[in-house]
C-alpha positions in Angstrom: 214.7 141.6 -35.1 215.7 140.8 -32.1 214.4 141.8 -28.5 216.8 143.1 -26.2 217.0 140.5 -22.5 218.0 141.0 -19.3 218.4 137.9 -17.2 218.2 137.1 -13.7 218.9 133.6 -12.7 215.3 131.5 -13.8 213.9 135.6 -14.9 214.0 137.3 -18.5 213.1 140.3 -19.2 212.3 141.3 -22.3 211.7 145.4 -23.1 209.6 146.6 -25.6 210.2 149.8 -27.6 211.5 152.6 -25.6 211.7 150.0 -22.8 208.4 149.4 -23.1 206.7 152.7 -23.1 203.1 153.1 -23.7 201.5 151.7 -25.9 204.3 149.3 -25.1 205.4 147.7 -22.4 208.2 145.1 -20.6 208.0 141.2 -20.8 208.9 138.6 -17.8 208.9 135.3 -18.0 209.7 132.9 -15.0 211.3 129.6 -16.5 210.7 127.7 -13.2 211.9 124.0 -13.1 208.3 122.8 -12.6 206.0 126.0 -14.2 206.8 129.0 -17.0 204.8 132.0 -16.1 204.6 135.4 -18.0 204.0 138.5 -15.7 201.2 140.4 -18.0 201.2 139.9 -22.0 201.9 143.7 -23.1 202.1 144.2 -27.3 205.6 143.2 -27.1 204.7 139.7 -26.8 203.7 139.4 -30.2 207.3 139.5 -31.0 208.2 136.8 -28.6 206.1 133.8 -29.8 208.9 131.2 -29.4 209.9 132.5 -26.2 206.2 132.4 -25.0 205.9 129.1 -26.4 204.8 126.6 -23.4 204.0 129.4 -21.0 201.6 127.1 -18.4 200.4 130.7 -16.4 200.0 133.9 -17.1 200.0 136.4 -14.0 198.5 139.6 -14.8 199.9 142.2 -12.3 196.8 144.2 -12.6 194.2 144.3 -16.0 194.8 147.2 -18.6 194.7 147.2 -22.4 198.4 147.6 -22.4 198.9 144.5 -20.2 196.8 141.8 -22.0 197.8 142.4 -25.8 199.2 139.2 -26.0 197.1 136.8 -24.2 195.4 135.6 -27.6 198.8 134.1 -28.3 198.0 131.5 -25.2 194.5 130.6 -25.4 195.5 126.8 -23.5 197.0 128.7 -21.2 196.0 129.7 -17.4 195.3 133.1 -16.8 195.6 134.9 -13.4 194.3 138.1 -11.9 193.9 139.5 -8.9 190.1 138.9 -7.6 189.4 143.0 -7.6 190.2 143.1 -11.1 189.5 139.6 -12.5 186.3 140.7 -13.8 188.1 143.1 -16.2 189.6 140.3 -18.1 186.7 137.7 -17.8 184.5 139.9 -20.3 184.5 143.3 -22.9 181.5 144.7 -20.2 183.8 144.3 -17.2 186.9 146.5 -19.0 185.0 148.5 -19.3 183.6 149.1 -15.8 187.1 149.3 -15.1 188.3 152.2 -17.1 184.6 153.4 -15.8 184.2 155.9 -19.1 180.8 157.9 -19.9 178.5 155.2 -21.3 178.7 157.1 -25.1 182.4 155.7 -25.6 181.9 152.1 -24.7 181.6 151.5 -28.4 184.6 153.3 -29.4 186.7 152.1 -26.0 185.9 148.9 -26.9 186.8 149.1 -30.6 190.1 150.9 -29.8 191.2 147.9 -27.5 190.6 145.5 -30.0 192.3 146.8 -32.6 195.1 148.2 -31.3 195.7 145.8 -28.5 194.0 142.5 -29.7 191.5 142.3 -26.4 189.9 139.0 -26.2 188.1 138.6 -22.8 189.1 135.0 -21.1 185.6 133.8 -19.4 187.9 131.1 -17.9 190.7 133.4 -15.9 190.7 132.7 -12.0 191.1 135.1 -9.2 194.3 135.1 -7.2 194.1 137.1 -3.7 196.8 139.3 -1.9 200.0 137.6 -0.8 199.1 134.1 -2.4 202.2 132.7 -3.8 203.3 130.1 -6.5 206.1 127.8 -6.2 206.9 126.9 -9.8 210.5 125.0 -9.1 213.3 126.5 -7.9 211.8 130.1 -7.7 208.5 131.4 -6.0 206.3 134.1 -6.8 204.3 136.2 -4.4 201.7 138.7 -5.3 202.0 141.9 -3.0 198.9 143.9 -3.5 199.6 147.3 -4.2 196.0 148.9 -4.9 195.5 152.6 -6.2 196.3 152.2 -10.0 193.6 149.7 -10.1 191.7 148.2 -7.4 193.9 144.8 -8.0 197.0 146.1 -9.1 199.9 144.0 -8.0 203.4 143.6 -7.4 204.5 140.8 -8.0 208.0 139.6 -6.5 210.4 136.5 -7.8 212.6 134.9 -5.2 215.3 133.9 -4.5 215.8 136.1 -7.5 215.0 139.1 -5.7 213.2 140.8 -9.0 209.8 142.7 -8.2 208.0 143.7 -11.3 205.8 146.9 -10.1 204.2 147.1 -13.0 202.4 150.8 -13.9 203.9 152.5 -10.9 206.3 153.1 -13.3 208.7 155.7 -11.7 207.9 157.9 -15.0 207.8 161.6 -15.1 204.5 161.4 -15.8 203.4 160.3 -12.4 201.2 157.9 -10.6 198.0 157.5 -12.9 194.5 157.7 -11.1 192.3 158.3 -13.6 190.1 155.7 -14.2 186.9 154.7 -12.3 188.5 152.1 -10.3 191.1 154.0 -9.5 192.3 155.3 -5.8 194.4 158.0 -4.7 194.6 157.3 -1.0 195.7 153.5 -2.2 197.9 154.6 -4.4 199.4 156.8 -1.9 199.6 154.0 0.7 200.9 151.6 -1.7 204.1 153.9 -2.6 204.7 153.8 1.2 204.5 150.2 1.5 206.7 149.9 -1.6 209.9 151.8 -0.1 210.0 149.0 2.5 209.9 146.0 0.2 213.3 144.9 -0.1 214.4 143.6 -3.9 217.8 143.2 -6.0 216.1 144.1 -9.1 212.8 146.5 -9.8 210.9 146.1 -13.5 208.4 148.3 -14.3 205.7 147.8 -17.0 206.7 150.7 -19.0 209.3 153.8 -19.6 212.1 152.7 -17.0 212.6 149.2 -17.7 215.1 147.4 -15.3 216.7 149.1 -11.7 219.1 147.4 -10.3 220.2 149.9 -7.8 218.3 150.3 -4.5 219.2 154.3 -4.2 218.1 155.0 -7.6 215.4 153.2 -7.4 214.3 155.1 -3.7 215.0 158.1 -5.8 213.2 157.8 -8.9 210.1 156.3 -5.9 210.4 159.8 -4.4 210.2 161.8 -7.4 207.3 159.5 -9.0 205.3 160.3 -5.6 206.0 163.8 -5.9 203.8 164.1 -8.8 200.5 163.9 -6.7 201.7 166.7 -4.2 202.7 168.3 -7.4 199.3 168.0 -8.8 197.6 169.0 -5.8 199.1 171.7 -5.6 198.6 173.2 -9.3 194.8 172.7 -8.2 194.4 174.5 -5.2 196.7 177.3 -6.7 193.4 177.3 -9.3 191.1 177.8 -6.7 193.4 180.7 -5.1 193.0 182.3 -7.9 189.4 182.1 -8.2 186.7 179.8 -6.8 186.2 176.9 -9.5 183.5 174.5 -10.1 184.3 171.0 -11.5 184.3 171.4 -15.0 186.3 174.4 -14.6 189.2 172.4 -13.4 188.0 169.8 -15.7 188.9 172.6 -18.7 191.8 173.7 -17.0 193.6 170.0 -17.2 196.1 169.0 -14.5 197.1 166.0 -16.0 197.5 165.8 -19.7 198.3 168.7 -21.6 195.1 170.5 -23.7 196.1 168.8 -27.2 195.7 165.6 -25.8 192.8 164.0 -27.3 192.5 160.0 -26.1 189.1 159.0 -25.4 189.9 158.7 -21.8 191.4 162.3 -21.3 188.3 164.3 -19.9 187.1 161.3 -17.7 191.0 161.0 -16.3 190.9 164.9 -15.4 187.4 164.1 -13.8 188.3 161.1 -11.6 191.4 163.0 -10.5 190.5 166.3 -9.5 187.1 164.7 -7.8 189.9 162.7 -5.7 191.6 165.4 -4.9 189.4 167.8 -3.7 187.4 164.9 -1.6 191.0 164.9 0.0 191.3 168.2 0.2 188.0 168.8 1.6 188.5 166.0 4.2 191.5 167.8 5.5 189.7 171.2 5.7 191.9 172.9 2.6 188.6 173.5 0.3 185.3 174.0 1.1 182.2 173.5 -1.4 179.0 175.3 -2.2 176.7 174.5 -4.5 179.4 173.0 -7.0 181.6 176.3 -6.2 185.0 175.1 -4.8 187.3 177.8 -2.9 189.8 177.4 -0.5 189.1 177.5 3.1 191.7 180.5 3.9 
């Protein structure tokens, strides 16, 4: 079966199912003149052995389960991450600082990325910082760090090409995802700013979208992803109208998946998203807090 391609000039992208929705995701690989590089390693890679075959880097755009699932097909091969989330990749313990889950699911976490997503830590990946770029023959590649996501999430941007892979801000209806322990809002929400004025012919995301190749629908499908936080803010303090809420309240009520979700991750996601919130909306004097009561300020 073959994997539907897009190409631009020395960039292929290959989408996974449902152009590359979760558990899926999108494929790109650089074919410079000097270096091939893969952007991430997500499950459709194990469908693309020949086409991997010879990569010399892999550049992970940030470190999820998702986005490694195929990096036990290049074990000779040099493995990239940004230096904020490096760690993540180096070792089993340091994935799962990232997703920062209660202590009690470790086991399972851990068991659930291995089978489903073939995790194998690489002890030998090296840190990249923000802006570094490689020149791999004819094409260059630049990491723009776009933090929020994770702490090391990254663009990353092909020229003269003009594609930018943005990985998991992934224009989806779903929304920017904030959930885990090194997660940020106020990143994230700085990153979408920075990312209007980043100029690009083509936009990749990790998952749901696939390929943009117009700048207006791309601004537009920006604006409604963004939305999603004002969105969810709202829906919270429209709980505490209604009645002064403590943590786990909010927690029960769920703001970001719906109640029969059930992933491991779902009541720690609600958790690291609502406390971001209402830090937020505490800072700006919107909710006020008393003894672990939360109500609004008017």
């Amino acid at each position: 079966m073959n994997t539907p391609s897009l190409e631009f000039g020395q960039v292929t992208i290959y989408l996974g199912a449902k152009n590359g929705k979760y558990p899926d995701g999108n494929q790109v690989v650089v074919r410079g003149s000097d270096t091939k590089v893969v952007f991430d390693t997500p499950l459709v890679a194990n469908n693309l052995k020949r086409e991997l075959k010879g990569t010399d880097m892999v550049i992970l755009g940030h470190v999820h389960e998702d986005h490694t699932a195929g990096i036990h097909l290049l074990p000779d091969s040099l493995v990239l991450a940004h230096e904020a989330d490096v760690d993540a990749i180096r070792s089993m313990e340091g994935l799962l600082r990232h997703y920062g889950l209660p202590p009690k699911l470790n086991a399972q976490m851990a068991q659930f990325v291995t089978d489903e997503f073939f995790f194998q830590p690489r002890p030998d990946a090296k840190s990249y910082h923000s802006e570094q770029s490689w020149d791999v023959g004819r094409s260059t590649i630049t990491a723009l760090h776009m933090p929020g996501h994770t702490g090391g999430h990254c663009a990353l941007l092909v020229e003269p090409e003009g594609v930018l892979f943005i990985g998991d801000i992934d224009l989806s209806g779903f929304g920017p995802y904030y959930g885990d322990g090194c997660s940020n809002l106020q990143d994230f929400r700085r990153t979408l700013d920075r990312l209007k004025e980043i100029e690009a012919k083509a936009w990749v995301t990790s998952h749901h979208k696939g390929v943009i190749t117009d700048r207006k629908t791309f601004l537009d499908m920006l604006r409604a992803f963004t939305a999603k936080i004002d969105d969810r803010e709202a829906a919270i303090l429209r709980v505490i109208g209604e009645k002064p809420s403590t943590l786990h309240d909010l927690v029960t009520h769920r703001f970001v998946y719906p109640d029969w979700y059930e992933e491991l991750w779902a009541e720690s996601c609600e958790i690291y998203t609502i406390t971001q919130h209402l830090k937020e909306l505490q800072g700006v004097g919107a909710v006020l807090e008393n003894n672990g009561l939360y109500r609004l300020a008017v």
